[in-house]
LOPA-238518 format. One record per residue (C-alpha): residue number from 1; residue in three letters; x, y, z. Coordinates in Angstrom, 2 decimals, m for minus. Layout:
<sites>
+-----+-----+---------+---------+---------+
:   k :   r :    east :   north :      up :
+-----+-----+---------+---------+---------+
: NUM : Ala :       X :       Y :       Z :
...
+-----+-----+---------+---------+---------+
</sites>
This chain:
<sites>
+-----+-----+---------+---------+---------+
:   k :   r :    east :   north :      up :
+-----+-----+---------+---------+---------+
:   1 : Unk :  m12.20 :   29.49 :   47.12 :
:   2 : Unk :   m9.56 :   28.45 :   44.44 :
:   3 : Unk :   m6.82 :   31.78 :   43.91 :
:   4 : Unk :   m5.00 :   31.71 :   41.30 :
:   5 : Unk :   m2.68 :   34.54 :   39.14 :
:   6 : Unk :   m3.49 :   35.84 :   35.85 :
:   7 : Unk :   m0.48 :   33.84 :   33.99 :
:   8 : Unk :   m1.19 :   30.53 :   36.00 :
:   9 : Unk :   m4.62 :   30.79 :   34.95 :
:  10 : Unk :   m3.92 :   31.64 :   31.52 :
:  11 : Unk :   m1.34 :   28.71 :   31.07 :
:  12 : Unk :   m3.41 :   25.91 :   31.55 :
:  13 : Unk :   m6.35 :   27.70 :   29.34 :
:  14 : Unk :   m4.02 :   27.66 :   26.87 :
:  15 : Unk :   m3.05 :   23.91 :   27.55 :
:  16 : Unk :   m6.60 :   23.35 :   26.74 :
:  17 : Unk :   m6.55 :   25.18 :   23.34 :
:  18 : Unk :   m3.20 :   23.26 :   22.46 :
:  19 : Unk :   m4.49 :   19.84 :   23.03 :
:  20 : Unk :   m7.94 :   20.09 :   21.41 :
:  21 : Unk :  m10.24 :   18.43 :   19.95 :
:  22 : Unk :   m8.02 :   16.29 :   23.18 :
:  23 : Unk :   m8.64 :   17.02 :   27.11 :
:  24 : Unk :   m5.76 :   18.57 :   28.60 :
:  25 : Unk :   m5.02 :   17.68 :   32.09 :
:  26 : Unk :   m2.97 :   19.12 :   35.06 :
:  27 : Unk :   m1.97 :   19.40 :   38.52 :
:  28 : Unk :   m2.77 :   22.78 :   40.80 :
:  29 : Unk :   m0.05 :   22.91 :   43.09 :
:  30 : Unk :    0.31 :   25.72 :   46.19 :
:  31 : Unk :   m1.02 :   26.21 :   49.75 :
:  32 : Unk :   m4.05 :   26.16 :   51.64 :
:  33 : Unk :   m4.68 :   29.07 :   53.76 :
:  34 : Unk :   m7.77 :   28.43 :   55.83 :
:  35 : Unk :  m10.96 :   27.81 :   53.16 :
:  36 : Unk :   m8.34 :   29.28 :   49.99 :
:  37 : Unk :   m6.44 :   27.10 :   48.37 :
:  38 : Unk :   m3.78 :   29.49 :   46.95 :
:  39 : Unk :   m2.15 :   28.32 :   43.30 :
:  40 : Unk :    1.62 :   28.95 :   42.90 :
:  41 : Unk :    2.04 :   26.91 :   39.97 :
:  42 : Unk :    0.90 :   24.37 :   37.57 :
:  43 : Unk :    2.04 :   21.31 :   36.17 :
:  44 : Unk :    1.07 :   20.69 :   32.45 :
:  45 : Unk :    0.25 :   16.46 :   32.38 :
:  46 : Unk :    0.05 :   14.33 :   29.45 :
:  47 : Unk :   m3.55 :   12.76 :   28.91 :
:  48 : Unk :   m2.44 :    8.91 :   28.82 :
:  49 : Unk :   m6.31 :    7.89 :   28.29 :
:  50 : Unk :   m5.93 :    6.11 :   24.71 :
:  51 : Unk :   m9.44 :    4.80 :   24.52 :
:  52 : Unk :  m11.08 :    7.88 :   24.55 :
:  53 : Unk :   m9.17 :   10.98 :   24.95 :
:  54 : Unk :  m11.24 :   13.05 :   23.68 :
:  55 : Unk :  m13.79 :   13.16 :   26.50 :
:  56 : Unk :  m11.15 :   11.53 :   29.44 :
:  57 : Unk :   m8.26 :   11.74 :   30.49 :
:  58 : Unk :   m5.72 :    9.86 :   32.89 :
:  59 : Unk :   m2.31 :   11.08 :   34.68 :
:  60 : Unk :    0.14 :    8.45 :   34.66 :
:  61 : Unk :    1.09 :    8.15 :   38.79 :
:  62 : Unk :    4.26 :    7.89 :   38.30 :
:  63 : Unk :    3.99 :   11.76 :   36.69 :
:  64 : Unk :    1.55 :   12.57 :   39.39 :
:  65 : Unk :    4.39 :   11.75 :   41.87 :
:  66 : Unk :    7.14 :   13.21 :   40.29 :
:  67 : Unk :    5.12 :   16.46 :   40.30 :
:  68 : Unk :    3.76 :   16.14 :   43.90 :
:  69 : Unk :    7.71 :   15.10 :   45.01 :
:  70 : Unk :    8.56 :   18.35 :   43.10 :
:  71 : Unk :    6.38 :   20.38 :   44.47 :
:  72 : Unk :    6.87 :   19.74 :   48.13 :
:  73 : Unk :   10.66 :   20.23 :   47.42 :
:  74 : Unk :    9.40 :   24.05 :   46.28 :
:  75 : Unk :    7.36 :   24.20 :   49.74 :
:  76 : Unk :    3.93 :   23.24 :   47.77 :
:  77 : Unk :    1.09 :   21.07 :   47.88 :
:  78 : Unk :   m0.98 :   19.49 :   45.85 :
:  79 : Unk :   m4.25 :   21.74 :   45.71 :
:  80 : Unk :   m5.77 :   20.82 :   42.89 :
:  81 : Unk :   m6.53 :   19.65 :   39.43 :
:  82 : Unk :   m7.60 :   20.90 :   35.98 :
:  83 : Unk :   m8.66 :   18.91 :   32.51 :
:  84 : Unk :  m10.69 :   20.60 :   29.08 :
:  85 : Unk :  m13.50 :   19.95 :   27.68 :
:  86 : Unk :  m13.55 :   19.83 :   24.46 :
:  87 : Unk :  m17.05 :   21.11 :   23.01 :
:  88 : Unk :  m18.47 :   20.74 :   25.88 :
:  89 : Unk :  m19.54 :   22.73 :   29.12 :
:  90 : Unk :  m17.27 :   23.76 :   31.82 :
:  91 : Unk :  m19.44 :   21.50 :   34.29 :
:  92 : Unk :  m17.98 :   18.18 :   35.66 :
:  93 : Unk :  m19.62 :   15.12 :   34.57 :
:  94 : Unk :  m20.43 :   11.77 :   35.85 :
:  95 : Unk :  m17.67 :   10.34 :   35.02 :
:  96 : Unk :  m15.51 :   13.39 :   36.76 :
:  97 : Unk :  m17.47 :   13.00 :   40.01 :
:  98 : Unk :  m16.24 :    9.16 :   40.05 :
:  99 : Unk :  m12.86 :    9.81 :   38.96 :
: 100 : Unk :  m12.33 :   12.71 :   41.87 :
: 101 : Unk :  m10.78 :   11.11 :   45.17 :
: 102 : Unk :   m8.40 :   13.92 :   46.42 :
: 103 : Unk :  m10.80 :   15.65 :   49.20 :
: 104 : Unk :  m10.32 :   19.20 :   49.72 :
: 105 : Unk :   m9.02 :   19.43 :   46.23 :
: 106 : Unk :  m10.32 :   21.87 :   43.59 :
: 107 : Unk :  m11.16 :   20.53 :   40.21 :
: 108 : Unk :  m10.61 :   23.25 :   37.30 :
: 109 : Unk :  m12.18 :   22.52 :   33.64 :
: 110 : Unk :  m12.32 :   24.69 :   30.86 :
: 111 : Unk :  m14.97 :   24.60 :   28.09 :
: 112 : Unk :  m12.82 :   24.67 :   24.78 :
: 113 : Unk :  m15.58 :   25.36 :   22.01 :
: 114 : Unk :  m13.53 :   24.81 :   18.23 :
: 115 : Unk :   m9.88 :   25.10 :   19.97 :
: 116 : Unk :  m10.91 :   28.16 :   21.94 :
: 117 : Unk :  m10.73 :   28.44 :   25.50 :
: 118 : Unk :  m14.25 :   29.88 :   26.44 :
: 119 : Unk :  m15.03 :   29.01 :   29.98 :
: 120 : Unk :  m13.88 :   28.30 :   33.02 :
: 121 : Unk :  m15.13 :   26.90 :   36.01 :
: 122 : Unk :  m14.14 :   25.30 :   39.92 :
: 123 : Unk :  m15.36 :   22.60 :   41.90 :
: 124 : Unk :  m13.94 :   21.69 :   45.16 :
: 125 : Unk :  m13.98 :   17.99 :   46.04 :
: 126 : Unk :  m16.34 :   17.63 :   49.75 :
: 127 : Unk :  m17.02 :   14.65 :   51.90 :
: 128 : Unk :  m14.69 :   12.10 :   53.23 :
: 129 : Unk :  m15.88 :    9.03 :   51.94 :
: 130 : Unk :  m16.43 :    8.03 :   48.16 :
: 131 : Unk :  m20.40 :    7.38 :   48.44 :
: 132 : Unk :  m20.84 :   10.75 :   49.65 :
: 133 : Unk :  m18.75 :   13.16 :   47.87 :
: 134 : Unk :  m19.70 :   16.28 :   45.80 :
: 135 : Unk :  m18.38 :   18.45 :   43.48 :
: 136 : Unk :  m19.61 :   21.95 :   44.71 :
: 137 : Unk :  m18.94 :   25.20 :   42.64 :
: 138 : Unk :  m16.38 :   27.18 :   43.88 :
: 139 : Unk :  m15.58 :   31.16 :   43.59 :
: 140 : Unk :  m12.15 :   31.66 :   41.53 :
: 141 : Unk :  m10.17 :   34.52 :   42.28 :
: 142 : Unk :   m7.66 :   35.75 :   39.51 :
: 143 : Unk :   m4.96 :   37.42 :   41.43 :
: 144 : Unk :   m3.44 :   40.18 :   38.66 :
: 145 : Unk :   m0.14 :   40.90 :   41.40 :
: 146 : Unk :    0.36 :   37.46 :   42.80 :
: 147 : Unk :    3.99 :   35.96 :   41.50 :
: 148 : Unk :    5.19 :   40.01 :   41.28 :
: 149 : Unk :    7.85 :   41.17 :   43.41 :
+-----+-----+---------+---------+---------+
</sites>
């Protein structure tokens, strides 16, 4: 199960709105408690794919390691990852599947339909070995109190 707070959630829907007819692209980053992975904040990414942006995306690695260096000076992990999909259904493709290699991992996308976020869907990363991993739907929790003190 992927947790994550109202505004966290929010933000990268709204990353999704702001880069269409483009896919957006991010980093979860957090804990994992057991079977939750808990988000605590997320890293807007710039979509370096230049062939064809509009259905891919890339992270550069050097971003993707500033981020995860970042995080793990806050106390978090990588936990995930989340991308747009411009016109298109909040289900991960082919081309997602193949592109996934961080087990354990949940994969966020967001159907934007004409700049609007619509939906928004999980998949965690299973297997251990890239000829038999799945994407399998996952339950999202939005946590209204988390991040309140």
């Amino acid at each position: 199960m992927l947790r994550i707070s109202r505004s966290n959630y929010d933000s990268l829907r709204r990353h999704g709105e702001a880069t269409y007819p483009y896919e957006s692209c991010g980093v979860l980053l957090g804990q994992v408690n057991g079977d939750v992975r808990v988000v605590t904040s997320v890293a807007r990414c710039g979509n370096t794919r230049k062939d064809s942006p509009q259905n891919r995306y890339n992270i550069d690695p050097k971003e993707l390691i500033r981020i995860q260096r970042g995080g793990r000076e806050r106390g978090e992990d990588i936990v995930g990852f989340y991308h747009s999909h411009p016109d298109h259904p909040a289900r991960w493709s082919p081309t997602d599947l193949a592109e996934a290699h961080w087990f354990g991992c949940s994969y966020v996308i967001t159907s934007v339909e004409k700049g609007r976020a619509v939906t928004t869907n999980s998949f965690e990363l299973t297997g251990s070995e890239e000829n038999g991993k799945k994407l399998v739907d996952e339950e999202v929790e939005i946590d209204l109190f988390m991040g309140r003190t």
